[in-house]
N, C-alpha and C positions, 0 to 999 in steps of 0.2 A: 375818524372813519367817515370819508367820503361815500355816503350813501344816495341813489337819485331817487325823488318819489316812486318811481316804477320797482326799482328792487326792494325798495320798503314794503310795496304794495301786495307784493308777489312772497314776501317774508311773512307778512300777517294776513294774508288772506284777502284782503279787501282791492278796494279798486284803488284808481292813483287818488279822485276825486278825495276820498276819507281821508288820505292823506293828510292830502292841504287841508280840509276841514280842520283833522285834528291838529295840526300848524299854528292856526288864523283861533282856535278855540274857539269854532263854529258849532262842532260838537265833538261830546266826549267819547273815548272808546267804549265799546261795549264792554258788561262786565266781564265777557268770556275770553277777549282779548288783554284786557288785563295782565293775568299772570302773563303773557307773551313779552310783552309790553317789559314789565319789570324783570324778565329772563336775559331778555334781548339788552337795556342799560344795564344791568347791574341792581338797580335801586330803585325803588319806586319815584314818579316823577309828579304824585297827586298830594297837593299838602302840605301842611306842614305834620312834624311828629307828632302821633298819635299821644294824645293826653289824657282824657277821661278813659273809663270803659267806654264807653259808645263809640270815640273816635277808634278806639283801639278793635273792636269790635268788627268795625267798618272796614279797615285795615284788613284784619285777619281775612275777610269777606274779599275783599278785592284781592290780594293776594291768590286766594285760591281759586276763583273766581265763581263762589258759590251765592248764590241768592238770598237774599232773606227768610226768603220761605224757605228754603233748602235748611238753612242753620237751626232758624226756628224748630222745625222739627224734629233737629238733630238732637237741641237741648231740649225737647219738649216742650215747649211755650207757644204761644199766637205770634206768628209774623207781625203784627200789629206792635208790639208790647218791645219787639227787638229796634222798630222804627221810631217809634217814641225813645228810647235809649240811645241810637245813633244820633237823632235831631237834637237832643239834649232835654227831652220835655218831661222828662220822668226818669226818675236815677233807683235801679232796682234794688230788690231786698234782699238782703244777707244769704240767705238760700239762692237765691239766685246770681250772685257774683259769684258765690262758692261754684257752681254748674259752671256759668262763662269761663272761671279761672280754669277749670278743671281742662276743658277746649285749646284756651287760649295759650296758657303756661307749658311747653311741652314736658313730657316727666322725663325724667334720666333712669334708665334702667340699672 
């Protein structure tokens, strides 16, 4: 797929400039562009496969293109406590993977 920056640009909203940014890895797309981003390839294009909870976590995060704060909330914990788990500085407690998994796992009806 021959795409030119300008129809790229006009596809996700931004100008041609963010384009080339995002190109040259001057900077990253925003969280909200994100799910666009991997609607648009097929696949996510940040990373390698998600390993721990936190990378996994982060994933889920960018996929939907929700905030930390947004999540935090969602599971009831401090945005703080989900960033330390993402960076890898702190790996949660049993009750608390139980909550992430409950998120992350989707259930089968």
């Amino acid at each position: 797929m021959r795409l030119t920056k300008r129809q790229l640009s006009l596809r996700f909203h931004v100008d041609d400039t963010t384009i080339y940014l995002w190109e040259k890895n001057k900077v990253r797309p925003s969280l909200a562009q994100i799910p666009k981003i991997i609607e648009f390839l097929g696949s996510s294009p940040f990373e390698k496969e998600p390993v721990t909870l936190g990378d996994k976590v982060r994933e889920y995060r960018r996929v939907r293109g929700i905030s930390q704060k947004k999540l935090a909330g969602k599971l009831g914990f401090d945005p703080s406590t989900l960033a330390a788990w993402e960076r890898g500085e702190h790996q949660p407690t049993d009750a608390y993977v139980e909550k992430v998994k409950s998120i992350l796992v989707p259930r089968n009806p």
